[in-house]
N, C-alpha and C positions, 0 to 999 in steps of 0.2 A: 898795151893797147890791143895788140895782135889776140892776146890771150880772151878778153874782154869780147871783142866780137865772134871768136871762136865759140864762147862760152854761149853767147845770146843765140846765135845759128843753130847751135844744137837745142839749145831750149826751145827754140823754135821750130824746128821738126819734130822734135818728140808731142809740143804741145800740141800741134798740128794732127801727128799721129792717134793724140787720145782722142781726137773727135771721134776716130772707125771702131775704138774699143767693143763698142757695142755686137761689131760684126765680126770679133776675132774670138775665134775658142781661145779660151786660158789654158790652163795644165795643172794638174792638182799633184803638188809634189808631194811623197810618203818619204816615213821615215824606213830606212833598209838597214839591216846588219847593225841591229842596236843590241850592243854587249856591254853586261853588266858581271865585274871580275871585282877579285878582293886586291889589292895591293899593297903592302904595306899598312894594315891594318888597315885602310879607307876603303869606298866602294866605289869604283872609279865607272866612267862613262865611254864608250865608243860608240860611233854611230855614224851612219851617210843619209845624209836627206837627197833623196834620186828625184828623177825628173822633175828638176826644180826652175831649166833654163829652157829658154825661147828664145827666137834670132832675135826678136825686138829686143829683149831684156840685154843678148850679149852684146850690143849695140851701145845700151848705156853700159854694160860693165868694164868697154873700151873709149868711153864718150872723157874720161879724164873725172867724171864727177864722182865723188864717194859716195858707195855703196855700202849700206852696215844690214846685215844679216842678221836677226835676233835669236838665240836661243832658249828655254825655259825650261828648266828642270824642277816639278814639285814631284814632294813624296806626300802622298796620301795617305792615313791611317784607313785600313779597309771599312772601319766603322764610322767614319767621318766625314763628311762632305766638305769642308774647307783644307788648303794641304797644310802641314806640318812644319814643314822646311819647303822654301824657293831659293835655285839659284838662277842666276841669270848669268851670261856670256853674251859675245859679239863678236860678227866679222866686219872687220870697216877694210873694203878694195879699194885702191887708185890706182887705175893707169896713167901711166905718164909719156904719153906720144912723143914725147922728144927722147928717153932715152927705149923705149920698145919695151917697158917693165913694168906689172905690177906689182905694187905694195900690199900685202894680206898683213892686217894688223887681227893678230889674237888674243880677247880679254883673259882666256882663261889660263892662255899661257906668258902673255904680257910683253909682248914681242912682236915683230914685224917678219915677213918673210918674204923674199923675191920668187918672182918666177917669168918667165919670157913666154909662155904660150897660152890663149884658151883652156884647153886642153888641160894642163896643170892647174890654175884656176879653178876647172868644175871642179878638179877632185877634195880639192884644200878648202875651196870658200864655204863651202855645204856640210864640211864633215867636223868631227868633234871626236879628238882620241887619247884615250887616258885621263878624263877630266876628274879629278876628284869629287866627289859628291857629299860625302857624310861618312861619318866614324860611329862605330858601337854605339856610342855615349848619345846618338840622337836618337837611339830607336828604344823602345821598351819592352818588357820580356811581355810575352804571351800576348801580342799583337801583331795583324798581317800586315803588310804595307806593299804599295807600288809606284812607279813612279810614271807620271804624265809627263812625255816631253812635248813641246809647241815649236813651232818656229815660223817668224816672220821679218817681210823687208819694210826697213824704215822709209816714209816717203824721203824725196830729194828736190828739193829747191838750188834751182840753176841763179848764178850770178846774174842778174838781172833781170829776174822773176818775181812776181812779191805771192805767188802761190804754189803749193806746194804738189809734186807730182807724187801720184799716186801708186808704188811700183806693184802692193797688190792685186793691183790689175790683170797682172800675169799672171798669179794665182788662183784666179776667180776669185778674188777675197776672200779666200779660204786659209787658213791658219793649216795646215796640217797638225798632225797633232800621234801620238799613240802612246799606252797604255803599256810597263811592263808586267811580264807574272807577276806575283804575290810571289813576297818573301818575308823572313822572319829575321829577328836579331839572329838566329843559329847558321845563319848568311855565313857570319866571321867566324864560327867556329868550328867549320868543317875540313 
């Protein structure tokens, strides 16, 4: 029961809060320190998406409710407008006010991870390292390719709300998004 009105009181501030969205600057997160390394035959992914948080946002990312981050990796053929290969990833966070910890659940490595501070949080929830991407056998000889990464938050529907909150708000509804160099299959054999 305790939980239930907890849950409704925060939904009810945040709703409350979207009314002023109109008069809050958002922040437009970029991607930073995007590396692209061979590994074991694969072409693996690192990367930090920066100024991605806002007090209002850290607000919900301690409010208990789950948070899921989206990532998107396409490879594009340089001659081609639709990508080639997409993968997708996620981060789902829960705080949980009773023991002072969040949960960072990672698709790409299919695991959960603790952490006790903010602070550790920005750096884990946003970032993406060592992800594999694609092997030789997807790329074809004597073609460029690059890859688009995107990233966005999924809205969040509070326990006794029947609509859903909108977290790209903080975003300015803006996807961030960037563009790597142009590479070739000769990627894997240098």
């Amino acid at each position: 029961m305790f939980g239930t009105i907890t849950d409704r009181l925060i939904a009810t501030i945040i709703s409350v809060g979207s009314l002023f969205f109109p008069f809050i600057d958002g922040i437009e997160p970029a991607f930073n320190d995007v590396w692209l390394s061979i590994v074991e035959n694969s072409l693996v992914l690192s990367m930090q998406l920066e100024n991605c948080y806002t007090a209002e946002l850290d607000k919900i990312l301690m409010s208990g409710q789950p948070v899921t981050l989206r990532f998107r990796a396409e490879l594009f053929d340089k001659a081609q407008k639709q990508p080639v290969l997409t993968k997708q990833f996620y981060h789902t966070l829960r705080y949980n006010p009773l023991e002072k910890q969040y949960r960072l659940y990672s698709s790409e490595k299919d695991n959960n991870d603790y952490y006790s501070t903010l602070q550790l949080v920005h750096l884990n929830f946003s970032s993406l390292s060592g992800v594999k991407l694609l092997k030789p056998g997807d790329l074809e000889k004597e073609h460029d390719y690059f890859i688009r990464l995107t990233a966005h938050l999924d809205p969040i529907t509070f326990i006794g709300e029947k609509s859903d909150f909108d977290l790209m708000l903080y975003w300015n509804n803006k996807k961030p998004a960037v563009n790597t160099e142009t590479f070739n299959i000769s990627l894997f054999y240098h």
